[in-house]
C-alpha positions as CSV (number, residue, x, y, z in Angstrom):
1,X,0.0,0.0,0.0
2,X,2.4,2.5,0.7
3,X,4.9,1.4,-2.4
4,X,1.0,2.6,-4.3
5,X,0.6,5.7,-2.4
6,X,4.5,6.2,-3.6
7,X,4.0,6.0,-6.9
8,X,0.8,7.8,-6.9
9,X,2.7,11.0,-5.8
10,X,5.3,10.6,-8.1
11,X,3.0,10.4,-11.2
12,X,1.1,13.3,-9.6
13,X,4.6,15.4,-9.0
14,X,5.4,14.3,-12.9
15,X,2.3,15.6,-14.0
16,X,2.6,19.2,-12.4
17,X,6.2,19.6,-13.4
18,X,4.7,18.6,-17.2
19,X,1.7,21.4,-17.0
20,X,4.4,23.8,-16.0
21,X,6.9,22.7,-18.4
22,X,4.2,23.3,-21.1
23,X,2.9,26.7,-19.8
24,X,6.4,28.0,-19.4
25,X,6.7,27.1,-23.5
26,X,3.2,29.0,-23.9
27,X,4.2,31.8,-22.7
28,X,7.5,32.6,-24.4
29,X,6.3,30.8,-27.7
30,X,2.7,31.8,-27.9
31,X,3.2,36.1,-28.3
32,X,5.4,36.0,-31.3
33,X,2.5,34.1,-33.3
34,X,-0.4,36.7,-32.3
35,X,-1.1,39.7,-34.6
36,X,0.2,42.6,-31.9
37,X,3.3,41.0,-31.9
38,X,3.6,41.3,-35.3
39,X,2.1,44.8,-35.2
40,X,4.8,45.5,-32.6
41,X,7.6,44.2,-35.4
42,X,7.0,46.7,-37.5
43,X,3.9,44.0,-39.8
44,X,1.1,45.0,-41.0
45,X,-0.8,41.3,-40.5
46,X,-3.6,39.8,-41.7
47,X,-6.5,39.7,-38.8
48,X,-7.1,36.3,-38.6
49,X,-10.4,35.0,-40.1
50,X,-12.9,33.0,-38.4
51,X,-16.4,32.5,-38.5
52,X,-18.7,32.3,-35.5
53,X,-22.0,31.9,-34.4
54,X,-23.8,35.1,-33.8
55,X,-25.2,35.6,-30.5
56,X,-27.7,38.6,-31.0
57,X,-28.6,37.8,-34.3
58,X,-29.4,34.4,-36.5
59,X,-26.4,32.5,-38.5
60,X,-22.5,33.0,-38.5
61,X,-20.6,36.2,-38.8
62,X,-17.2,35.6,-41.1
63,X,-14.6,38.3,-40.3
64,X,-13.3,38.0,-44.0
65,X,-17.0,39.2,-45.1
66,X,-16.4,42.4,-43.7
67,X,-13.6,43.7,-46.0
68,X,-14.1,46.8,-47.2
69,X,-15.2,48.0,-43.5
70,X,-13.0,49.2,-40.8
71,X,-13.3,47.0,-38.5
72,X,-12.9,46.6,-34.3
73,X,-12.9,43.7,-33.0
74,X,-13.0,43.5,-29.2
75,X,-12.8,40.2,-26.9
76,X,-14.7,40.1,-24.1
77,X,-16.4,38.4,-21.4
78,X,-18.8,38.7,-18.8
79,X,-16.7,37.8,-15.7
80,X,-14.2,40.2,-17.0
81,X,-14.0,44.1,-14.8
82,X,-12.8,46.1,-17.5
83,X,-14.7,44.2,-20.4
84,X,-17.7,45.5,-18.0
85,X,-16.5,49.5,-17.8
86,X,-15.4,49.4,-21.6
87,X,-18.3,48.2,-22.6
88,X,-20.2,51.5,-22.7
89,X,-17.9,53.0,-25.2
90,X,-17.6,50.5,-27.6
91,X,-21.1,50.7,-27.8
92,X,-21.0,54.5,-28.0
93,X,-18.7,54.6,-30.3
94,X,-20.2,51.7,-32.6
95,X,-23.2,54.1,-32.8
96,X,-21.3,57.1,-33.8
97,X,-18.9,55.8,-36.7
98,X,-21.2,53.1,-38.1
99,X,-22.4,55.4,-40.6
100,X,-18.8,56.0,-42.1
101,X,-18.1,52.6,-42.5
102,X,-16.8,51.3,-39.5
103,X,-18.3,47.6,-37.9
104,X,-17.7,46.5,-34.1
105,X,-17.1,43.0,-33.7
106,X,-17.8,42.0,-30.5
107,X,-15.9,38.3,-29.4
108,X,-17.6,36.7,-26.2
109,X,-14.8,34.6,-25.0
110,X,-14.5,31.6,-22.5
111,X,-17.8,32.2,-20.9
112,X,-20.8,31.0,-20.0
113,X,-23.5,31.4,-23.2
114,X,-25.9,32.7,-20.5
115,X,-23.9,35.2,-18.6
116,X,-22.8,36.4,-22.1
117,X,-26.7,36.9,-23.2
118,X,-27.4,38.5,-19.6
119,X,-24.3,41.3,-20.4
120,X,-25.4,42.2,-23.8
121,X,-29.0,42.6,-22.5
122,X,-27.4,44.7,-19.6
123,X,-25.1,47.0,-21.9
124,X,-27.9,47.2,-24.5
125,X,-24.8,46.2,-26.8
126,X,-26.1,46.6,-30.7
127,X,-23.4,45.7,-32.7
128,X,-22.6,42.2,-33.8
129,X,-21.5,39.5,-31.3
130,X,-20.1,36.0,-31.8
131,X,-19.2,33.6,-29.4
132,X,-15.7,32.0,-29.2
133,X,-16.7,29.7,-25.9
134,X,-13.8,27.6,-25.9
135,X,-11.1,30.6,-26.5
136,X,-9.7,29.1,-30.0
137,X,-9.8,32.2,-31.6
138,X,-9.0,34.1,-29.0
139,X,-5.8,32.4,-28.7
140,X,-4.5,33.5,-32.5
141,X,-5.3,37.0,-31.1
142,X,-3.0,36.6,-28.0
143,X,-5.0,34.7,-25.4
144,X,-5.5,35.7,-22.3
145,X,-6.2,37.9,-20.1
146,X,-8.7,39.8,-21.8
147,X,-10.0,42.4,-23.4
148,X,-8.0,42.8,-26.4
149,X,-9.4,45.3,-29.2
150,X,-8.1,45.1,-32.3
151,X,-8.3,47.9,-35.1
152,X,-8.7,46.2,-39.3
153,X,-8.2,48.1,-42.5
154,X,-10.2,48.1,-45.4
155,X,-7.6,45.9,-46.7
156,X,-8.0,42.7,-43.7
157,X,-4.7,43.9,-42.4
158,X,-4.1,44.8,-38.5
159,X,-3.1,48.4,-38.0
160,X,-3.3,49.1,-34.2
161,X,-4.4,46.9,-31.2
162,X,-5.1,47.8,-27.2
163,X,-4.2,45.2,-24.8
164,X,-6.9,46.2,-21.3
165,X,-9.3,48.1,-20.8
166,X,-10.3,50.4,-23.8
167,X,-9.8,54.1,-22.5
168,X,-11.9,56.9,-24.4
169,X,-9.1,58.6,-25.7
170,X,-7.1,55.5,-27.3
171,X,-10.9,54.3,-28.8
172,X,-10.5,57.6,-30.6
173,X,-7.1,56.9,-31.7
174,X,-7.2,53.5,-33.0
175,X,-10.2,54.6,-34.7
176,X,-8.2,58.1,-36.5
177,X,-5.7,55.7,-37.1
178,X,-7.8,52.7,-39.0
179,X,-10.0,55.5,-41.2
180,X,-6.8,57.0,-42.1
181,X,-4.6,53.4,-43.4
């Protein structure tokens, strides 16, 4: 019984060491590959595509569809503070620029589908939302912690990005920045 016990712990100390091994590589692997990294090099990337169920409207929203568009796509979720005082602006500020061709793309983000519903009833959000429950896309945009907003060209490509909470005055800037590019 105790040589079991033994080996128990050991298989249990072997795992730990693995996860840490593994988030240790995450974390010094995992920022070179996300768009503001690249942005931060001096790129111009390529938002990544996905396509995601809508979650205030019927049917999937592809990112690719919105060329042409500025877009500002902001990851979010309910349990996230700052995602909770940003929220007002991006929603003001949807409602001010849409008419000069500029679409918020909101990302709910490893949460629960009915906290997520509960939040955009809250924040009388308007602008599309998809949900990316299990954080896959989220990841190619630099994982967490959330929010990340991210500012796309007409042209698909990445031209600014905030990392946090999404202050009035840099919400102004990204957007002068993405109408000009």
């Amino acid at each position: 019984m105790r040589r079991l016990k033994l080996v128990g712990q050991g298989v249990a100390i072997g795992l730990v060491a693995s996860l840490l091994g593994l988030l240790a590589w995450k974390v010094t692997h995992d920022d070179a590959e996300n768009p503001a990294a690249a942005f931060q090099r001096g790129e111009r990337p390529v938002a990544y595509d996905f396509n995601l169920a809508r979650m205030n409207a019927d049917g999937k929203l592809r990112l690719s569809s919105l060329r042409g568009n500025i877009v500002v796509v902001n990851f979010w979720a309910a349990w996230c503070d700052p995602c909770r005082k940003e929220m007002p602006r991006l929603e003001e500020a949807w409602r001010r620029y849409r008419n000069q061709g500029v679409v918020f793309v909101g990302v709910n983000t490893t949460d629960f589908s009915g906290d997520a519903q509960r939040f955009l009833r809250r924040y009388r959000v308007s602008f599309p939302v998809v949900r990316d429950g299990n954080g896959r896309v989220l990841a190619r945009y630099g994982g967490l912690p959330i929010p990340w907003t991210y500012f796309v060209g007409r042209d698909g490509r990445v031209v600014g990005f905030i990392r946090g909470e999404v202050t009035q005055s840099a919400l102004e800037d990204g957007l002068e920045q993405a109408l000009a590019a």
